[in-house]
C-alpha positions as CSV (number, residue, x, y, z in Angstrom):
1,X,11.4,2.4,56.0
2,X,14.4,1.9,53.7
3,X,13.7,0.2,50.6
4,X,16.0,-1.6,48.0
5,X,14.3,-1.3,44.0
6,X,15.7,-3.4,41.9
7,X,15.5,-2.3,39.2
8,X,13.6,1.3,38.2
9,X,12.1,0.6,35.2
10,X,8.8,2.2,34.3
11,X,6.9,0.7,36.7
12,X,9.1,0.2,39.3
13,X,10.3,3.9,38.9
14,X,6.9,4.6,39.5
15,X,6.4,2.3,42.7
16,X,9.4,3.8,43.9
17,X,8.9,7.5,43.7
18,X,5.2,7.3,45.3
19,X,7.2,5.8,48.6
20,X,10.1,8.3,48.5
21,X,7.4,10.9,48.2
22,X,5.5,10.3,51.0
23,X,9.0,10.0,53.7
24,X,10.7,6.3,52.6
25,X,14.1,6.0,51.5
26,X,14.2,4.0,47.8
27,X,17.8,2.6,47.4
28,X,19.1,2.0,43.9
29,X,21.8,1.1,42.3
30,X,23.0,2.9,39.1
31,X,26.0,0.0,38.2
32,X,24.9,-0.8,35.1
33,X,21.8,0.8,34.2
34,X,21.0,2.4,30.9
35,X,20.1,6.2,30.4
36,X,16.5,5.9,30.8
37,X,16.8,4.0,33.6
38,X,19.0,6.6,35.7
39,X,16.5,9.2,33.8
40,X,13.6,8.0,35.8
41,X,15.3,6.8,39.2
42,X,16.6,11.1,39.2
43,X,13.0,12.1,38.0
44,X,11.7,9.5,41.7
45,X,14.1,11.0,43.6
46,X,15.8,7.5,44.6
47,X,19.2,7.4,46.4
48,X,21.5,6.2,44.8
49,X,23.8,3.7,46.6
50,X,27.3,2.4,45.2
51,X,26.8,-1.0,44.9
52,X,24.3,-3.8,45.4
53,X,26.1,-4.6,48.9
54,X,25.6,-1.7,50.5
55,X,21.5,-1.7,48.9
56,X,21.2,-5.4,50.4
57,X,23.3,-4.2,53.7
58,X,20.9,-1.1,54.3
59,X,17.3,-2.1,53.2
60,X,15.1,-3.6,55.6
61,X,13.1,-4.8,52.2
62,X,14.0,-5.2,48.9
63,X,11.3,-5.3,45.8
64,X,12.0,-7.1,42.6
65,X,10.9,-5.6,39.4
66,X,12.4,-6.6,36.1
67,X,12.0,-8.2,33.2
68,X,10.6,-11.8,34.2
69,X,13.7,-13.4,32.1
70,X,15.9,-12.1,34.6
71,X,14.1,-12.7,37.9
72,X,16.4,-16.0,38.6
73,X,19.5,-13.7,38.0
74,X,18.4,-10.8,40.4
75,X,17.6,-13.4,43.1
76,X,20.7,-15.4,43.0
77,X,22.5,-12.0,43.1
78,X,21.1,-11.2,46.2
79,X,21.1,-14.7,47.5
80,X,24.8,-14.4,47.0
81,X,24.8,-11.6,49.2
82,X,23.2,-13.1,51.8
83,X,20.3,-11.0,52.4
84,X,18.3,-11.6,55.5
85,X,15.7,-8.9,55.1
86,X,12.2,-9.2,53.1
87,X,12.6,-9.9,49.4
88,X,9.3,-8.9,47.4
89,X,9.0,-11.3,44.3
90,X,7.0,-9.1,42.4
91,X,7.8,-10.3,38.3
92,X,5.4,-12.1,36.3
93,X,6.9,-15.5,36.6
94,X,5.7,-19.3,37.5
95,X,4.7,-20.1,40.9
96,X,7.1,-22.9,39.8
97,X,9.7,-19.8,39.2
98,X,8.6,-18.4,42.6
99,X,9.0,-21.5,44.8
100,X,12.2,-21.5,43.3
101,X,13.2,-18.4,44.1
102,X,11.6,-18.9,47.3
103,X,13.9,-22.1,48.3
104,X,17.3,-20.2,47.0
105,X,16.6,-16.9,49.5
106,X,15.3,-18.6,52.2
107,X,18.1,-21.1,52.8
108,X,20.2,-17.5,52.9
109,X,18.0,-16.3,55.8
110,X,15.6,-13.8,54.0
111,X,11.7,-13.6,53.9
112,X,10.0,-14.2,50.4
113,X,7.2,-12.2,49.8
114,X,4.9,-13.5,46.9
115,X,3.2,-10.4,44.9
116,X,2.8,-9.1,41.6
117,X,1.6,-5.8,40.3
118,X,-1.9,-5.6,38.2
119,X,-2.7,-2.2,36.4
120,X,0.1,0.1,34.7
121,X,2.3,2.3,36.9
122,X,0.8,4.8,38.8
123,X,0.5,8.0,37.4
124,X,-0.5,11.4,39.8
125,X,-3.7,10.8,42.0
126,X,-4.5,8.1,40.2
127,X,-3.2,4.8,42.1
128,X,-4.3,2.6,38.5
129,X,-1.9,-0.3,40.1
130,X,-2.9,-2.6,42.7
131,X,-0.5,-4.5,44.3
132,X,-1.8,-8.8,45.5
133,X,1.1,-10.3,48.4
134,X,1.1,-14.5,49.6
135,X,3.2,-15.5,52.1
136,X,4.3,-15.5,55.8
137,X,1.6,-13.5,56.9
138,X,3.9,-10.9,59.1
139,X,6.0,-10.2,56.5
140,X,2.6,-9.5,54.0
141,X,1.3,-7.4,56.6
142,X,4.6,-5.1,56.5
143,X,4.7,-5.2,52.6
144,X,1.3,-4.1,52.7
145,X,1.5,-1.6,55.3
146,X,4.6,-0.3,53.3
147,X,2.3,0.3,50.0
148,X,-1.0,1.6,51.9
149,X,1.4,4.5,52.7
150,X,1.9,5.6,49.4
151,X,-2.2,5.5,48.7
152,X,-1.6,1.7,47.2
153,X,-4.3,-1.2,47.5
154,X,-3.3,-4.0,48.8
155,X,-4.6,-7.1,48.7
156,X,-3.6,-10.5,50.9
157,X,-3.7,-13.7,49.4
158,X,-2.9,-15.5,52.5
159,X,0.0,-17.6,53.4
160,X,0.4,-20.1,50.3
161,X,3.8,-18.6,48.4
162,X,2.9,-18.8,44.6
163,X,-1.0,-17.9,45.1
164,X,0.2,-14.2,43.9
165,X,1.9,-15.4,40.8
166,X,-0.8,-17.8,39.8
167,X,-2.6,-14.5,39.3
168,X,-0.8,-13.2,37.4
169,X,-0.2,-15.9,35.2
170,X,-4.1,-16.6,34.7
171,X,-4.5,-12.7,33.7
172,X,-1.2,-12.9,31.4
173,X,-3.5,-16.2,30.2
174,X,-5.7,-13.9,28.8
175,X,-4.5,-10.6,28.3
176,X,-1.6,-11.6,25.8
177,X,-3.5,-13.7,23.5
178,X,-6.2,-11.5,23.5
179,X,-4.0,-8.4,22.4
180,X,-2.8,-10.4,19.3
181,X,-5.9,-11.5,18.5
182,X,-7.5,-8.0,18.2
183,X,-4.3,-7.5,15.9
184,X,-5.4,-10.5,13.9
185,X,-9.1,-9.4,13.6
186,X,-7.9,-5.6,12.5
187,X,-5.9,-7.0,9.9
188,X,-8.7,-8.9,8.4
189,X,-10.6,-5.8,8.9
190,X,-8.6,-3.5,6.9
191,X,-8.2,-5.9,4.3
192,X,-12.1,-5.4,3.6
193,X,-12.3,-1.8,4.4
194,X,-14.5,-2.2,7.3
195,X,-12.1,-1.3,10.3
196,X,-14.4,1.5,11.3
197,X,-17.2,-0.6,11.5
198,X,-15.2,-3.3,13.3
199,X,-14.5,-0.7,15.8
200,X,-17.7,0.9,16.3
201,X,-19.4,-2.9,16.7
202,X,-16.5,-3.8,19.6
203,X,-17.7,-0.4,21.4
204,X,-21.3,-1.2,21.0
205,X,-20.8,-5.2,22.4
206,X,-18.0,-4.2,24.7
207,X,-15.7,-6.6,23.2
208,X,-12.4,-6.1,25.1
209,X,-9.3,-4.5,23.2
210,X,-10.9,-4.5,19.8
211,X,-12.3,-1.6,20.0
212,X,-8.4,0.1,20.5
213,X,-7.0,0.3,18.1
214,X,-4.5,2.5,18.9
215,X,-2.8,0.3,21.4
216,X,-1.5,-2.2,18.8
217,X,1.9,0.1,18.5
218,X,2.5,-0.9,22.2
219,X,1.7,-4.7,21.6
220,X,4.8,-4.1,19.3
221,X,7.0,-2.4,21.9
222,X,6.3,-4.3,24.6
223,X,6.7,-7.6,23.2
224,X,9.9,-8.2,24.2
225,X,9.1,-7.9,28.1
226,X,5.9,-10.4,27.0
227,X,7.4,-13.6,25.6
228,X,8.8,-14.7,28.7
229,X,5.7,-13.5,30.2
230,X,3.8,-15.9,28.0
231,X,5.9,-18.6,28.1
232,X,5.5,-18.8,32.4
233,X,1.9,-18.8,31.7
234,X,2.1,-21.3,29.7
235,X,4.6,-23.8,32.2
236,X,1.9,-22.4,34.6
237,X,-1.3,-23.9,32.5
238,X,0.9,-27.0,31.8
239,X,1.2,-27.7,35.5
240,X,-2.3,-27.5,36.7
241,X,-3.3,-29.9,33.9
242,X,-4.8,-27.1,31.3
243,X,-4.0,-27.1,28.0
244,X,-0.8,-24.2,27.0
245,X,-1.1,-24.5,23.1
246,X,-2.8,-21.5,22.5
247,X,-0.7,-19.4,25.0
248,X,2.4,-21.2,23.3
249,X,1.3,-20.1,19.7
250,X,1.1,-16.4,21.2
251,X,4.5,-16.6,22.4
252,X,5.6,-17.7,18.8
253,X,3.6,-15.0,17.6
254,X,5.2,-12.4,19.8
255,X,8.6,-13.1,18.8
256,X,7.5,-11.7,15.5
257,X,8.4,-8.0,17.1
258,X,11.4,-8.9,17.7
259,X,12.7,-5.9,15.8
260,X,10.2,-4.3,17.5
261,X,11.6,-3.5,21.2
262,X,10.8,-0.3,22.4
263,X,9.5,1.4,19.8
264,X,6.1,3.2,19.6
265,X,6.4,4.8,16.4
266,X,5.0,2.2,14.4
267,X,1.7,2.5,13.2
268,X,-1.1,-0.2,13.6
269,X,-0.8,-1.0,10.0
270,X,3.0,-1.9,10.4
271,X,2.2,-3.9,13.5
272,X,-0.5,-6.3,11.2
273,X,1.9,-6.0,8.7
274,X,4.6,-7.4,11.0
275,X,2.2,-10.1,12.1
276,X,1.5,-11.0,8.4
277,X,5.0,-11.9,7.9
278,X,6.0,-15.4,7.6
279,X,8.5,-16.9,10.5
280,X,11.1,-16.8,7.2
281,X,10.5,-13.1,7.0
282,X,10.9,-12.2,10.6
């Protein structure tokens, strides 16, 4: 099949380069990418196409990956262009975002596809992502049966759009808050010189990510990509009646790393350090 990305970051780089290695053709368009994003659509062997007409003119479906901040903005773009093919909403976003989304592409003539991605990107034999889809059934079955042939599970969630995102938002629900708090908990930890300990007990009870430590770095880097992650969990909770003000409070918390993006040189001690700061300081 032929195959819009938008856009190749890690994960979608990743995606992209299992199905161009096993016979599809992954459109992408280098207009306005950084470096490292033309870096890893070269390393995937994507084509490169001139412009994001001729990607929505060509691919029979396009996939969504980005930043969940701009999800809106990639959709309108391609709304404006009229696309009639299968559009893959695969961000972590609202199924409030999605219907959205949904509603603007559809009234142009395309087919929504409802998915998101769990796991990191796929890395050698190792599939590590799996891949949900909700919507029009036909169209799930050909999203699906486009993955399966680059060795990806794929799960259907049947035919209610948003079922995929609500997913994902109830494991962002989770995951997030849970990643600062093992922050917190180190921090108090090293404060008392029992941080070993701490560790050892989290391995023994199988308590989650306290017992890694060496992941807190990351919670740094990745923050950016996260608060708006966050905050559609928490517009998610808010909706079904649950209470968001401890997924809010990790959002606030997030924005803390501000100064943060991309970097994975800090060590965990700067990363509680960061974390320790006031809102002032930050």
């Amino acid at each position: 099949m032929i195959v819009g990305l938008l856009h190749p970051g890690n994960m979608g780089a990743a995606l992209g380069g299992r199905l161009a290695a096993v016979g599809h053709t992954v459109l992408w368009c280098p207009e306005g990418r950084s470096t490292d994003t033309r870096r890893r659509a070269t390393a995937a062997r994507l084509t490169s196409v001139e412009d994001p007409a001729e990607l929505l003119r060509r691919a029979e479906i396009v996939v969504s990956i980005c930043p969940s901040a701009a999800a809106i903005e990639v959709a309108e773009m391609v709304a404006e262009h009229r696309y009639e093919g299968i559009y893959v909403e695969a961000n972590a976003i609202s199924p409030q975002q999605l219907q959205h989304i949904a509603a603007l592409l559809t009234d142009h003539g395309a087919t929504v596809v409802d998915a998101i991605i769990s796991g990191p990107p796929p890395r050698g034999d190792n599939p590590s992502a799996k891949i949900f889809v909700a919507g029009a059934r036909n169209a799930c079955v050909t999203v699906r049966d486009l993955f399966t042939t680059a060795g990806l599970p794929v799960d259907l969630l049947g035919d209610r759009l948003g079922a995929a995102s609500a997913l994902k938002m109830a494991l962002i629900a989770y995951q997030r808050p849970a990643r600062l708090l093992a922050a917190i908990s180190h921090g108090l930890a090293d404060q008392h010189g029992i941080t070993d300990m701490l560790v050892a007990e989290a391995n023994r009870i199988g308590t989650g990510f306290l017992n890694d430590r060496a992941a807190l770095p990351g919670v740094a880097a990745r923050a950016w990509r996260w608060v708006p992650e966050v905050e559609e969990a928490a517009i998610s909770l808010s909706e079904a009646g649950l209470p968001a003000d401890f997924v809010d409070a990790a959002a606030r918390l997030y924005r803390r790393f501000d100064a943060d993006k991309d970097n994975w040189a800090n060590s965990p001690e700067q990363v509680i350090q960061r974390l320790m700061a006031t809102d002032h300081d930050t």
